[in-house]
MOPAC internal coordinates of N, CA, C and O (Angstrom, degrees):
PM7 1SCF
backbone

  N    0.0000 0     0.00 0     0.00 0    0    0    0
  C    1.4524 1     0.00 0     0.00 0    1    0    0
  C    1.5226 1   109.44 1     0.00 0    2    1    0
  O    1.2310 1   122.38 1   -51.93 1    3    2    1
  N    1.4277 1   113.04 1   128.07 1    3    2    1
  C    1.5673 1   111.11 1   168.21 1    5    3    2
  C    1.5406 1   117.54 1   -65.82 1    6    5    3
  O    1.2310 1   136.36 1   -11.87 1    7    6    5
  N    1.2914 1    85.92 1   168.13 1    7    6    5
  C    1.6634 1    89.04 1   175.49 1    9    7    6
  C    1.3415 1   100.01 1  -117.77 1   10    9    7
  O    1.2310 1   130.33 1   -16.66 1   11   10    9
  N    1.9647 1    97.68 1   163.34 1   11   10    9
  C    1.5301 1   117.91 1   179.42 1   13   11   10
  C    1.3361 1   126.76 1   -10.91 1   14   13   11
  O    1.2310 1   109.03 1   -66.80 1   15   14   13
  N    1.1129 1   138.15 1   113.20 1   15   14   13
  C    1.3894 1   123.20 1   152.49 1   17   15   14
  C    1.6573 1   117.08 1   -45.62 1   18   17   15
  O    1.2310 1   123.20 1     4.71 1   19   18   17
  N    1.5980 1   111.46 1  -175.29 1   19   18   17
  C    1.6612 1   106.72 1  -171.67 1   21   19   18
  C    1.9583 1    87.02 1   -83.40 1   22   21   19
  O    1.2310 1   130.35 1   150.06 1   23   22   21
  N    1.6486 1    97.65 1   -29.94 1   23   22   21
  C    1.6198 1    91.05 1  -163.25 1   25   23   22
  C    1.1481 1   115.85 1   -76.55 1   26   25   23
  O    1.2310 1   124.17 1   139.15 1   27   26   25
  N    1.5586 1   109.61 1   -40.85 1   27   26   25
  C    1.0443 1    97.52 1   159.39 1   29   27   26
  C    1.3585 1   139.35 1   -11.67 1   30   29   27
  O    1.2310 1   127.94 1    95.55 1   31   30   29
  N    1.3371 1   102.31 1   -84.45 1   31   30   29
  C    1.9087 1   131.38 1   175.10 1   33   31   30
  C    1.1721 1    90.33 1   -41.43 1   34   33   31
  O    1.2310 1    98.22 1   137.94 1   35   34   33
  N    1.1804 1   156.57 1   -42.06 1   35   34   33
  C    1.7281 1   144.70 1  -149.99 1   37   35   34
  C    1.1968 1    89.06 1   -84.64 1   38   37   35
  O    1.2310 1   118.84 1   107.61 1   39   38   37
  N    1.3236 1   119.83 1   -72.39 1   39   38   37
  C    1.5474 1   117.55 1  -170.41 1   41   39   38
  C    0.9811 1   118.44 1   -33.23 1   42   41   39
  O    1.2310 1   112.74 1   120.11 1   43   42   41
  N    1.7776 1   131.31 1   -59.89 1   43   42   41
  C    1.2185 1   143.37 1  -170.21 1   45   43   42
  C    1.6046 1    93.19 1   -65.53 1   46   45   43
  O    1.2310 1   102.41 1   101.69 1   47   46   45
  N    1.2290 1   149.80 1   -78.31 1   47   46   45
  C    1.0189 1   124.21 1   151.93 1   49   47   46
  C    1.5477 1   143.07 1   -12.29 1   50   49   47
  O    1.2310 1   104.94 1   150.02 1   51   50   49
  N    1.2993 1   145.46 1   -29.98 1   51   50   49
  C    0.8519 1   139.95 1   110.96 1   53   51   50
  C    1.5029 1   141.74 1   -27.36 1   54   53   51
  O    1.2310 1   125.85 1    90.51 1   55   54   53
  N    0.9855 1   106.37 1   -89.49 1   55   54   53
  C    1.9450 1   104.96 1   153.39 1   57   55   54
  C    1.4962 1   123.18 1   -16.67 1   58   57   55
  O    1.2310 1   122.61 1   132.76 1   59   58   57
  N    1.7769 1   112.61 1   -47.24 1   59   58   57
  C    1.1852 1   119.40 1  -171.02 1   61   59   58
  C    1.7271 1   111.46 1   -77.87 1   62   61   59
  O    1.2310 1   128.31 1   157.19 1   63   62   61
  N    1.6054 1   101.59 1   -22.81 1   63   62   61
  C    1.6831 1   110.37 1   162.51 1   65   63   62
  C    1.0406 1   137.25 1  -107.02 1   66   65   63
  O    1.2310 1   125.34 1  -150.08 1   67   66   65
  N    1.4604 1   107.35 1    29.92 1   67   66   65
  C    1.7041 1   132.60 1   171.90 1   69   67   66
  C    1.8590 1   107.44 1    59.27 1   70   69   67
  O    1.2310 1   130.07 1  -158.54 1   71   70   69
  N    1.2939 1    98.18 1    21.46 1   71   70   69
  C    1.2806 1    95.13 1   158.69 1   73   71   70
  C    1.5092 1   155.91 1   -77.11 1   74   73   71
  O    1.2310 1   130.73 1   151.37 1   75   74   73
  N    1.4077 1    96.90 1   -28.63 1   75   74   73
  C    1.4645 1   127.23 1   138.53 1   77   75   74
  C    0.9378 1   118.87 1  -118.48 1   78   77   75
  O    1.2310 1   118.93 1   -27.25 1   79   78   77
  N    1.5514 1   119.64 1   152.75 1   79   78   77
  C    1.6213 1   128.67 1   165.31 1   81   79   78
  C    1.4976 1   130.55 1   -96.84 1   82   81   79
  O    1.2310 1   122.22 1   172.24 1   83   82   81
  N    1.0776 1   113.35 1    -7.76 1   83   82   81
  C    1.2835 1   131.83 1   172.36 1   85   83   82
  C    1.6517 1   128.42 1  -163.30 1   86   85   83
  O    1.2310 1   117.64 1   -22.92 1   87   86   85
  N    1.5434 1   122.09 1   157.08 1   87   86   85
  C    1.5680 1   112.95 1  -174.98 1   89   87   86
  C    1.5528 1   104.59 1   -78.98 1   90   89   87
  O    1.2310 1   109.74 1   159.76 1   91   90   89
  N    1.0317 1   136.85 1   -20.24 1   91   90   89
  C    1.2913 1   111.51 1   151.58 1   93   91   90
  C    1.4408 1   135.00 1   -66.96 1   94   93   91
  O    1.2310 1   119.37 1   152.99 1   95   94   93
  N    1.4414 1   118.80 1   -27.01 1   95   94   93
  C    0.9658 1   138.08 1  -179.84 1   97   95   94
  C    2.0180 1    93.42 1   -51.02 1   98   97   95
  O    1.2310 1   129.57 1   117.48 1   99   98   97
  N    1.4227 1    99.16 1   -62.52 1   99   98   97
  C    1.5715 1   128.13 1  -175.22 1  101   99   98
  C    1.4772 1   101.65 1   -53.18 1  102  101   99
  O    1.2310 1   117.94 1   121.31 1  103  102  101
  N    1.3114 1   121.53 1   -58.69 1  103  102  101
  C    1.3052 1   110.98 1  -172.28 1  105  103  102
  C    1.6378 1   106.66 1   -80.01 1  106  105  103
  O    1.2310 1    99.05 1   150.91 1  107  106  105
  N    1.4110 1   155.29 1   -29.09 1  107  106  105
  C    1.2716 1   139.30 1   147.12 1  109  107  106
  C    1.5058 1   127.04 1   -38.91 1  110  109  107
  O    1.2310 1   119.95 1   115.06 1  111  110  109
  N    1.2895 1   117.70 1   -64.94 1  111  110  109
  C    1.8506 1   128.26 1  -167.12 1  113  111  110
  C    1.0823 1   104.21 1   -83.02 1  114  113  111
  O    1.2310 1   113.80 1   153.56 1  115  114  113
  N    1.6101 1   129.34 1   -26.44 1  115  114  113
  C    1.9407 1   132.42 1  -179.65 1  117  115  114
  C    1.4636 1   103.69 1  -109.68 1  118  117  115
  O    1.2310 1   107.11 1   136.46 1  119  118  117
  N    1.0908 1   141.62 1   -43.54 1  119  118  117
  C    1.4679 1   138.73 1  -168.82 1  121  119  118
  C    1.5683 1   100.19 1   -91.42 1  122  121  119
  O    1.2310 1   116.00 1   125.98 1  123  122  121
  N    1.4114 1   125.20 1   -54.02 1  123  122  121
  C    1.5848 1   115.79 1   179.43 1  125  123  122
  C    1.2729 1    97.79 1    96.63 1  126  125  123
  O    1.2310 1   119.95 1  -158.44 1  127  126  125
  N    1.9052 1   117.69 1    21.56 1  127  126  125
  C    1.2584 1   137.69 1   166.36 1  129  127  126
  C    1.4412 1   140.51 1   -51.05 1  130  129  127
  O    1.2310 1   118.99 1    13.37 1  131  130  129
  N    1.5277 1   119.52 1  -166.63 1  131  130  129
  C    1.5352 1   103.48 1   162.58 1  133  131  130
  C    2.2494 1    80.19 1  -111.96 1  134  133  131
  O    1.2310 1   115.15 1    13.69 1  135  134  133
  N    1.2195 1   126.81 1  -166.31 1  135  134  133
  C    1.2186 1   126.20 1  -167.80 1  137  135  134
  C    1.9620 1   110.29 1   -88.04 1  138  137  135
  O    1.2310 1   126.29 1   153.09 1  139  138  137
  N    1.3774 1   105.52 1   -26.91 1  139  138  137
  C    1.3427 1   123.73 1   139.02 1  141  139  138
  C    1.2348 1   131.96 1   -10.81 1  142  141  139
  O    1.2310 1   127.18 1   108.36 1  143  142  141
  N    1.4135 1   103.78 1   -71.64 1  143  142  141
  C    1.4877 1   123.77 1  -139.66 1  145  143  142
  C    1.4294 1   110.43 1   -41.55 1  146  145  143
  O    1.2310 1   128.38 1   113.16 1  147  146  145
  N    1.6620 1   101.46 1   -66.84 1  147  146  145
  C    1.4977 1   119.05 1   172.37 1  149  147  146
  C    1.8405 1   119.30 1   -19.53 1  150  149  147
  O    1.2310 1   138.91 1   108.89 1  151  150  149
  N    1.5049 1    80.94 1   -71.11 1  151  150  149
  C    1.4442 1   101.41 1  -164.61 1  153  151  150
  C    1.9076 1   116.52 1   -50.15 1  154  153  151
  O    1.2310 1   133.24 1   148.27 1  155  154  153
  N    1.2456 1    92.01 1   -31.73 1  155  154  153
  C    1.6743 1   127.62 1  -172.16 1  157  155  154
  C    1.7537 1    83.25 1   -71.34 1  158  157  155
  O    1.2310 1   113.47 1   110.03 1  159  158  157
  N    1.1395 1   129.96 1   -69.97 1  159  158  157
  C    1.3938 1   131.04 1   173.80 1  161  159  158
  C    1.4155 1   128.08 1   -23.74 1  162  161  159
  O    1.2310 1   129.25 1   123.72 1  163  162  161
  N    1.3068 1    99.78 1   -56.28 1  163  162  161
  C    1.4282 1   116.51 1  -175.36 1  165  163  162
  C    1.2819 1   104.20 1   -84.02 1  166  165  163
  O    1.2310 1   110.92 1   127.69 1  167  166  165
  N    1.3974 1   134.68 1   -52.31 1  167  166  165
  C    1.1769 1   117.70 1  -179.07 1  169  167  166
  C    1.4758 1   118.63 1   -57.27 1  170  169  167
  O    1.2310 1   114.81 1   154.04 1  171  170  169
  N    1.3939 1   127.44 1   -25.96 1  171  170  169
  C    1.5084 1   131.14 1   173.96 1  173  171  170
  C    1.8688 1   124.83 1   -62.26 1  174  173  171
  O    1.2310 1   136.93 1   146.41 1  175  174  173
  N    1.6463 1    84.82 1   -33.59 1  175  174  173
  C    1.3502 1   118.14 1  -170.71 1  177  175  174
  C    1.5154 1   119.07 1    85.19 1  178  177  175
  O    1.2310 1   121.51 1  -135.53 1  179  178  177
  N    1.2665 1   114.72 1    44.47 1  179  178  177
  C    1.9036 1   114.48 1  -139.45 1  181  179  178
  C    1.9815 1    74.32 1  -112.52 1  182  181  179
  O    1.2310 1   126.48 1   -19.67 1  183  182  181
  N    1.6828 1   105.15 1   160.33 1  183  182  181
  C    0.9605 1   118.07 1   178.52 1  185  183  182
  C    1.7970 1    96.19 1  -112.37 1  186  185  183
  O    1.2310 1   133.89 1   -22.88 1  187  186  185
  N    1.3179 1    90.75 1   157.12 1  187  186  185
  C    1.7282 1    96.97 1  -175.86 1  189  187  186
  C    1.5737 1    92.14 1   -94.07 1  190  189  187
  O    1.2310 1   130.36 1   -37.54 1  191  190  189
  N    1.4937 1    97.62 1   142.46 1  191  190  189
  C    1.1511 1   105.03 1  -172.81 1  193  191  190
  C    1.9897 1   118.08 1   -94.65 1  194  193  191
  O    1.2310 1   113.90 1    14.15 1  195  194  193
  N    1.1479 1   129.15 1  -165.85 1  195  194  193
  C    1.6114 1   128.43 1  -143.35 1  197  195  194
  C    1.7779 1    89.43 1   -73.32 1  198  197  195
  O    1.2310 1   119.71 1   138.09 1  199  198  197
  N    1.2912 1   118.16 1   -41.91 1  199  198  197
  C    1.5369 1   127.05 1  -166.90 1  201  199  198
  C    1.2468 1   100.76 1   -77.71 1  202  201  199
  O    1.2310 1   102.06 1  -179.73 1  203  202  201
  N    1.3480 1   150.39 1     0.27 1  203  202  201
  C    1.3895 1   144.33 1  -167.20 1  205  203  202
  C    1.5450 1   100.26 1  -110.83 1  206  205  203
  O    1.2310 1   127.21 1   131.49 1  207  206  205
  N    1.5285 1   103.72 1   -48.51 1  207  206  205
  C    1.8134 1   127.93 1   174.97 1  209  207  206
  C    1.3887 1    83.59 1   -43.69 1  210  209  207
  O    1.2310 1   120.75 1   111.84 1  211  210  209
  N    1.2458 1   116.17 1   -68.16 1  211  210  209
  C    1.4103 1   122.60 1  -150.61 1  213  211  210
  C    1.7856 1   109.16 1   -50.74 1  214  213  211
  O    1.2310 1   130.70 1   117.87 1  215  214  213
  N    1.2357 1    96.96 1   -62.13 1  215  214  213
  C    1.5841 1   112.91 1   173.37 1  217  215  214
  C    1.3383 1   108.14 1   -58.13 1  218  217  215
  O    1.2310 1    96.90 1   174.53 1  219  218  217
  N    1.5613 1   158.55 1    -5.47 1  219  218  217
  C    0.5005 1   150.31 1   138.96 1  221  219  218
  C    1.3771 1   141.82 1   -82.46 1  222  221  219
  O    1.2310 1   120.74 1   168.88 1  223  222  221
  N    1.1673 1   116.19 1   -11.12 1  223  222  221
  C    1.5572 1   130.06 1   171.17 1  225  223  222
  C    1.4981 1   105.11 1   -96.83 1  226  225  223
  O    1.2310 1   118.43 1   145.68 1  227  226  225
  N    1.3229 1   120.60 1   -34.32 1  227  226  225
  C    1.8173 1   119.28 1   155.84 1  229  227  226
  C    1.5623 1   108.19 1   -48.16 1  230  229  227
  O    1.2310 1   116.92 1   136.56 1  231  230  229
  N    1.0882 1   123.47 1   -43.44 1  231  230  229
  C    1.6503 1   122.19 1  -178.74 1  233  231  230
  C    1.4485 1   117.69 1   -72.83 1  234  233  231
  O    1.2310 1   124.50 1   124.29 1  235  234  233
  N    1.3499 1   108.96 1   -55.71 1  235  234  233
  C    1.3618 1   123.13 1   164.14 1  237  235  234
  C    1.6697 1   107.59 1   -27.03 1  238  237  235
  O    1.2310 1   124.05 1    96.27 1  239  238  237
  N    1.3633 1   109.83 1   -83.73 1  239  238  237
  C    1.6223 1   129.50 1   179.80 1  241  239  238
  C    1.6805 1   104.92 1   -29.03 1  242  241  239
  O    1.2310 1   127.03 1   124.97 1  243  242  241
  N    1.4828 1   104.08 1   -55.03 1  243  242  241
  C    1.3186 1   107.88 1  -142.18 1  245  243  242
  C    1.9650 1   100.01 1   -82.50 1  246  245  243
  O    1.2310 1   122.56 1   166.32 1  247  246  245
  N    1.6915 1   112.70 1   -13.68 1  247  246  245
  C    0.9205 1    99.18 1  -170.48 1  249  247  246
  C    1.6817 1   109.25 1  -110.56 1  250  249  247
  O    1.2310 1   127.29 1   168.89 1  251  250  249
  N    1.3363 1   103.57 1   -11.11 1  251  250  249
  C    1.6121 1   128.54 1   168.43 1  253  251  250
  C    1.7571 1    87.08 1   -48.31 1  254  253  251
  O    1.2310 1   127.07 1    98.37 1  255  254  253
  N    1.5474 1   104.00 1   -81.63 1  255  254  253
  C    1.8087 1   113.25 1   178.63 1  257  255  254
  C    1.5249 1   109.74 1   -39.17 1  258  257  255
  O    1.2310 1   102.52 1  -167.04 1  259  258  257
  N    0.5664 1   149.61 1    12.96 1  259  258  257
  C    1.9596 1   145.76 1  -163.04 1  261  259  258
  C    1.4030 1    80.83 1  -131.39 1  262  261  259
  O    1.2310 1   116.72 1    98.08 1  263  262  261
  N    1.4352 1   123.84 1   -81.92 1  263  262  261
  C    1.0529 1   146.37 1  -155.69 1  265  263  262
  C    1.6691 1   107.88 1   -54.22 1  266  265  263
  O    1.2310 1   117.84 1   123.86 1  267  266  265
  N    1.3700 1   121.71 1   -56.14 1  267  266  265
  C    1.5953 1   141.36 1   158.71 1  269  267  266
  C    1.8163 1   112.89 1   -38.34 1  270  269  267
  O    1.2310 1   127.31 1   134.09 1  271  270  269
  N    1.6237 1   103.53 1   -45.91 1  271  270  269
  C    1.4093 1   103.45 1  -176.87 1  273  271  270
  C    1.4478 1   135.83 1   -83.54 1  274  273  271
  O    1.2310 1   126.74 1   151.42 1  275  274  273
  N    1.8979 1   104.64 1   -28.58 1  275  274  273
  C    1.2876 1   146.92 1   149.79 1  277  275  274
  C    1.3209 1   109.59 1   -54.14 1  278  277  275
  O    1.2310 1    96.05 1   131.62 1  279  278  277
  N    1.1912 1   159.78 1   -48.38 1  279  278  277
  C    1.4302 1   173.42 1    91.47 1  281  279  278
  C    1.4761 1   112.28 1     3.62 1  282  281  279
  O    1.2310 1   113.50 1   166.39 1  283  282  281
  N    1.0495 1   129.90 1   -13.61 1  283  282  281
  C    2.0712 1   129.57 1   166.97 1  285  283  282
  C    1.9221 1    74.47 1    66.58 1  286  285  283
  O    1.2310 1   102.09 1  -149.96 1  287  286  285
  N    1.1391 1   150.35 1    30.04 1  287  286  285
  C    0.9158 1   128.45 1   175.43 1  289  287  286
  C    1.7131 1   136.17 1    65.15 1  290  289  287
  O    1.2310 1   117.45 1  -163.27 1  291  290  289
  N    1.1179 1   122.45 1    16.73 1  291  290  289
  C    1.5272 1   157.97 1  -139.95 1  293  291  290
  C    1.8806 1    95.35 1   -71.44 1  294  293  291
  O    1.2310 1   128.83 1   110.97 1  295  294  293
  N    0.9839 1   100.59 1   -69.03 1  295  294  293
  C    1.2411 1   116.08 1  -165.70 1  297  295  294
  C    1.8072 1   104.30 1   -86.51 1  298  297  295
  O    1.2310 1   109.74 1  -130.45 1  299  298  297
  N    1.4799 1   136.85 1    49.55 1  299  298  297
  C    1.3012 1   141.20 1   178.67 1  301  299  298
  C    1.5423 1   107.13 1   -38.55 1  302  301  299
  O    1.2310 1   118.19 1   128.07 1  303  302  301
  N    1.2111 1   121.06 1   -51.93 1  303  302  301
  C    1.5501 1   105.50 1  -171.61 1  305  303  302
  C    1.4618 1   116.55 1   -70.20 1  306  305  303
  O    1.2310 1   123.31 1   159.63 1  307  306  305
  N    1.5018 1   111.25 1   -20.37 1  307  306  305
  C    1.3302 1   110.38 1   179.02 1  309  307  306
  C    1.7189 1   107.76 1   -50.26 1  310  309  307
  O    1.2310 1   129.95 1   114.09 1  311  310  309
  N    1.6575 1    98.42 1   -65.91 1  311  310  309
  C    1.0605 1   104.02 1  -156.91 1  313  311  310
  C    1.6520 1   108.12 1   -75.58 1  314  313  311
  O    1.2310 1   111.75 1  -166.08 1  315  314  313
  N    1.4104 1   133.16 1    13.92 1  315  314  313
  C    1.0645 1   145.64 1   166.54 1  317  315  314
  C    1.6497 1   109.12 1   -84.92 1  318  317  315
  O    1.2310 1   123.51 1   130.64 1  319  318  317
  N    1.1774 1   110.87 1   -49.36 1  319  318  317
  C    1.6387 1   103.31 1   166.47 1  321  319  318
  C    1.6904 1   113.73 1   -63.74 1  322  321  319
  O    1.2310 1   115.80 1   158.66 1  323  322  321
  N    1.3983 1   125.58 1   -21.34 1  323  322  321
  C    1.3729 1   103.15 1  -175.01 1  325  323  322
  C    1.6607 1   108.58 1  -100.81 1  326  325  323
  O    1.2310 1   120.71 1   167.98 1  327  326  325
  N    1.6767 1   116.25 1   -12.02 1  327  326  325
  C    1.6144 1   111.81 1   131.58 1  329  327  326
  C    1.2382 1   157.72 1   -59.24 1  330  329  327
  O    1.2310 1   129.57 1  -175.20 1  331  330  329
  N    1.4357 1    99.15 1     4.80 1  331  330  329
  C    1.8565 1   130.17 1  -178.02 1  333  331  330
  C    1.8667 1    84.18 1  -118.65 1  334  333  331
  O    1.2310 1   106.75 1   166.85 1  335  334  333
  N    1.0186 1   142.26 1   -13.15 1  335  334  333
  C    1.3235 1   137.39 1   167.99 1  337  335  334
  C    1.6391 1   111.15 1   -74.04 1  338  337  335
  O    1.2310 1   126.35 1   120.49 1  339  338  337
  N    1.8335 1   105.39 1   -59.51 1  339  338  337
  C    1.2233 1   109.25 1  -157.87 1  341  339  338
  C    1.5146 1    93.92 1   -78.77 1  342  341  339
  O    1.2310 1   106.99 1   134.25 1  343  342  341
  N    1.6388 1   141.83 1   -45.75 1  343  342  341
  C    1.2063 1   114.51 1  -176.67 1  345  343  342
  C    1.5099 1   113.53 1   -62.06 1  346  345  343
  O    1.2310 1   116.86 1   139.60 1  347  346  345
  N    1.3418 1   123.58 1   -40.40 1  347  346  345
  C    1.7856 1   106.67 1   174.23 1  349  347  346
  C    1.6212 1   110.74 1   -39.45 1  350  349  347
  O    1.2310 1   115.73 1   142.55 1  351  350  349
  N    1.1214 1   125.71 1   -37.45 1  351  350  349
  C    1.2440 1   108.05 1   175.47 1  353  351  350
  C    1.3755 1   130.62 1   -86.14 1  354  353  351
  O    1.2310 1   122.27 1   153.69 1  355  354  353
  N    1.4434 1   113.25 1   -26.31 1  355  354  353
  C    1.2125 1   129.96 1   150.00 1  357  355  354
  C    2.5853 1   110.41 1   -38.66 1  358  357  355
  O    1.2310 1   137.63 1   125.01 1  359  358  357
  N    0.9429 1    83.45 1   -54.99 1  359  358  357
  C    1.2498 1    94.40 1   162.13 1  361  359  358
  C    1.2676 1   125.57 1   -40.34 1  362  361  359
  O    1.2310 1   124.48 1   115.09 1  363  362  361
  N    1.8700 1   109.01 1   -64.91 1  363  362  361
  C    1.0570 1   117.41 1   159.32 1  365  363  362
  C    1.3375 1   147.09 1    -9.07 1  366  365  363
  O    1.2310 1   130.66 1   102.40 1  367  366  365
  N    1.3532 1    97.03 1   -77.60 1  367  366  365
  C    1.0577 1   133.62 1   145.79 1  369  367  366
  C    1.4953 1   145.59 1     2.93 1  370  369  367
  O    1.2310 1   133.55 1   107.72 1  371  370  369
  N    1.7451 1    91.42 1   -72.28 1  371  370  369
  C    1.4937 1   127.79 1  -177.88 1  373  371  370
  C    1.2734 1    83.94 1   -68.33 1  374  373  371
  O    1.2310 1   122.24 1    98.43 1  375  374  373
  N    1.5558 1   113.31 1   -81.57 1  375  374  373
  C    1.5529 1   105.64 1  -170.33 1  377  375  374
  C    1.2285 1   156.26 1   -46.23 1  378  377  375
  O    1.2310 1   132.44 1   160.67 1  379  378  377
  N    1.5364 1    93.57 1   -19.33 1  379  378  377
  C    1.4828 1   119.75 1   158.71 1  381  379  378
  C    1.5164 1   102.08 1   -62.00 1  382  381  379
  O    1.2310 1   115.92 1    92.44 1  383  382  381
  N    1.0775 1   125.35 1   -87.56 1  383  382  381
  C    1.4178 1   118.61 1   176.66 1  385  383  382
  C    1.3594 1   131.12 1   -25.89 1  386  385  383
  O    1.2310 1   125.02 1   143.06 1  387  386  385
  N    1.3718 1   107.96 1   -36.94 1  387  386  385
  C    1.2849 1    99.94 1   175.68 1  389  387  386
  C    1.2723 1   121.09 1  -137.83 1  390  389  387
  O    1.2310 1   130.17 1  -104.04 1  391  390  389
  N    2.0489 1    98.00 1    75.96 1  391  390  389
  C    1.1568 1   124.54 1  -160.51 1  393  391  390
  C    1.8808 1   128.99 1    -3.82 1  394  393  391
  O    1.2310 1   127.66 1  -110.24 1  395  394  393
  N    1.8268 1   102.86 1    69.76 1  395  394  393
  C    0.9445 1    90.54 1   139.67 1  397  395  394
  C    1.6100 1    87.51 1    94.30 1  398  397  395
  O    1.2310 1   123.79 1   171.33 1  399  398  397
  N    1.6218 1   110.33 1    -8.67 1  399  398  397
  C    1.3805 1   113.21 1   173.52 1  401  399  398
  C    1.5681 1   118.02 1    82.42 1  402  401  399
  O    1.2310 1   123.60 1  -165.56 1  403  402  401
  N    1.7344 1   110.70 1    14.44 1  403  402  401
  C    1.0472 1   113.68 1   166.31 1  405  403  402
  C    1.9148 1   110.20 1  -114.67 1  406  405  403
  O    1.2310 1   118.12 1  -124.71 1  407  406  405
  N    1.4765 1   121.18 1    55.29 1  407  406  405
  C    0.9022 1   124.89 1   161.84 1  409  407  406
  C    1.9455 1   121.46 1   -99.25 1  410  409  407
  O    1.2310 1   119.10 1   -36.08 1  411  410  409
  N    1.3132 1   119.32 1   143.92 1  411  410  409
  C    1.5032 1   116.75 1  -159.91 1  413  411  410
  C    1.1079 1    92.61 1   -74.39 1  414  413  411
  O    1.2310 1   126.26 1   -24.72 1  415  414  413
  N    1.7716 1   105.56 1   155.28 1  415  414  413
  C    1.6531 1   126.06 1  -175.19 1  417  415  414
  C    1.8755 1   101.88 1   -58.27 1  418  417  415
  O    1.2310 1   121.68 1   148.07 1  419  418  417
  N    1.1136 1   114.40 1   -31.93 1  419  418  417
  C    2.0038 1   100.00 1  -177.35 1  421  419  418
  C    1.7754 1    91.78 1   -63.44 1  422  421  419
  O    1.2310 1   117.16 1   109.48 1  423  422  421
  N    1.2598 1   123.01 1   -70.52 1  423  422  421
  C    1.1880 1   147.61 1  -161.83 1  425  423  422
  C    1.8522 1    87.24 1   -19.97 1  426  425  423
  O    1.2310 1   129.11 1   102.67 1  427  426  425
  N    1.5166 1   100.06 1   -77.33 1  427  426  425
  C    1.0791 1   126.83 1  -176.27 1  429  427  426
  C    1.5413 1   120.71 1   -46.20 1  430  429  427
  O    1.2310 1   121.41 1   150.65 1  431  430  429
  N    1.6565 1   114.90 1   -29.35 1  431  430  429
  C    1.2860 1   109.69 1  -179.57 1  433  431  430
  C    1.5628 1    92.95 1   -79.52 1  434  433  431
  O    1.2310 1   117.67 1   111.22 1  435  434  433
  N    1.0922 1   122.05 1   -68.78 1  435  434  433
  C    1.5581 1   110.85 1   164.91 1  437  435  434
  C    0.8790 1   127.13 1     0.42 1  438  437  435
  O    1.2310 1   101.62 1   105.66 1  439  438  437
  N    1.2788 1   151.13 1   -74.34 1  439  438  437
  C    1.1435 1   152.71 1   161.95 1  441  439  438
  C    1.0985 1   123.78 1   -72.58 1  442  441  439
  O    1.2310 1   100.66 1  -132.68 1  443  442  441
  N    1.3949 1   152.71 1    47.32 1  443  442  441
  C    1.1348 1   165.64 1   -19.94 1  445  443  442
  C    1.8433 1   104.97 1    71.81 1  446  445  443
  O    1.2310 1   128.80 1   114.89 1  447  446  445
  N    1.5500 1   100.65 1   -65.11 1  447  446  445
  C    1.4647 1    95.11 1  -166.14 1  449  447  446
  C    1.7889 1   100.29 1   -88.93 1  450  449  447
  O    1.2310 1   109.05 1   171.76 1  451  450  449
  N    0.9693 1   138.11 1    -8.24 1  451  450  449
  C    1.2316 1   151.14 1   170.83 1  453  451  450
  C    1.5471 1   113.33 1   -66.63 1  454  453  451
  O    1.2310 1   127.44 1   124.33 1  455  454  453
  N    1.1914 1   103.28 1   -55.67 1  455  454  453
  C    1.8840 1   104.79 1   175.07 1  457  455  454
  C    1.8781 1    96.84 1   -86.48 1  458  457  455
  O    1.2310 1   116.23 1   156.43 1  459  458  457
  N    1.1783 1   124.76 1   -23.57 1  459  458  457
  C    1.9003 1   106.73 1   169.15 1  461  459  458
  C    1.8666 1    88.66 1   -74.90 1  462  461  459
  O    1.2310 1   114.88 1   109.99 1  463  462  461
  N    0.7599 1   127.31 1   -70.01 1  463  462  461
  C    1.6979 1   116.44 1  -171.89 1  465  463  462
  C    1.7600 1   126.98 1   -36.92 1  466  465  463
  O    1.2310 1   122.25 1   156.60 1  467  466  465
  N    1.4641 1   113.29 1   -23.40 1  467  466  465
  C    1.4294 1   133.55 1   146.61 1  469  467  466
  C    1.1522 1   110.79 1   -59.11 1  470  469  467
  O    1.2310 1   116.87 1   121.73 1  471  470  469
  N    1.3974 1   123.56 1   -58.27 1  471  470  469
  C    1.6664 1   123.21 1  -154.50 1  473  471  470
  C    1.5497 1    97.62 1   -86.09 1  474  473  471
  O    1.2310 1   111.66 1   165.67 1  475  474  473
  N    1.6370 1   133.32 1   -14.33 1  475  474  473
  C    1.1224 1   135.19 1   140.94 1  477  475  474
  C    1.6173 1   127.15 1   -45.15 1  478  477  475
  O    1.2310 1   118.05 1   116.53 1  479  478  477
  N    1.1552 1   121.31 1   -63.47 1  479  478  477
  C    1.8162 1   138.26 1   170.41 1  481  479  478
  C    1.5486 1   104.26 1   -51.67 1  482  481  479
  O    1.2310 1   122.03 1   115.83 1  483  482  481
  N    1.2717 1   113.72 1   -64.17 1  483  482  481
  C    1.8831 1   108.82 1   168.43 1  485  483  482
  C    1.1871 1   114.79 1   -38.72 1  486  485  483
  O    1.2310 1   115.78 1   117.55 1  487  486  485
  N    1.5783 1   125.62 1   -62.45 1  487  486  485
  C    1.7696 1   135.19 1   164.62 1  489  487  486
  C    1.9374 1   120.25 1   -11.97 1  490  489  487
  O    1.2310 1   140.07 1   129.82 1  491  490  489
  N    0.8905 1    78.66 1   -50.18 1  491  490  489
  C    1.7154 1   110.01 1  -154.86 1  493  491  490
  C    1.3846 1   106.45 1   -94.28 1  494  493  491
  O    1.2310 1   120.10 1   180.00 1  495  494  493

């Protein structure tokens, strides 16, 4: 038997912090899916790839913040578990890019100064 996908694990994580209620639910409002999508995933065993992560941790963020600001912030641990969600994938991420975390320290400072040079242009 294989083990978990990464998306898997998010979902169930999710679900497990009442953040979604269902994988359709998950694959429409977090994936930007058809109601399918998910399920279609898992049964294949397919990992979602860097642009899906992506689209989904933009949703995550953006509705955590709605949700955080709308709320005076009430419930802190809630929204602390679904920020221990979005950096694991944020994580993800990184490592994907830089296969897995075996990319060389120049390589790496590089890109380092590449996403601060973004987070500069957004600023501004």
């Amino acid at each position: 038997m294989q083990g978990k996908t990464f998306i898997e694990g998010t979902y169930e994580q999710m679900r497990n912090a009442n953040i979604v209620k269902s994988s359709e639910e998950f694959s429409i409002a977090f994936l930007g899916k058809s109601k399918s999508y998910y399920r279609a995933m898992k049964a294949q065993n397919l990992e979602a790839n860097n642009s899906l992560l992506t689209n989904l941790l933009n949703e995550l963020n953006t509705r955590r913040e709605l949700f955080e600001h709308a709320g005076g912030g009430n419930i802190k641990f809630h929204y602390d578990r679904w920020r221990g969600i979005e950096r694991e994938i944020v994580e993800e991420l990184i490592l994907r890019a830089t296969d897995r975390g075996f990319i060389n320290k120049y390589a790496l400072n590089n890109a380092l100064s590449a996403v601060q040079a973004m987070i500069e242009q957004r600023l501004h």
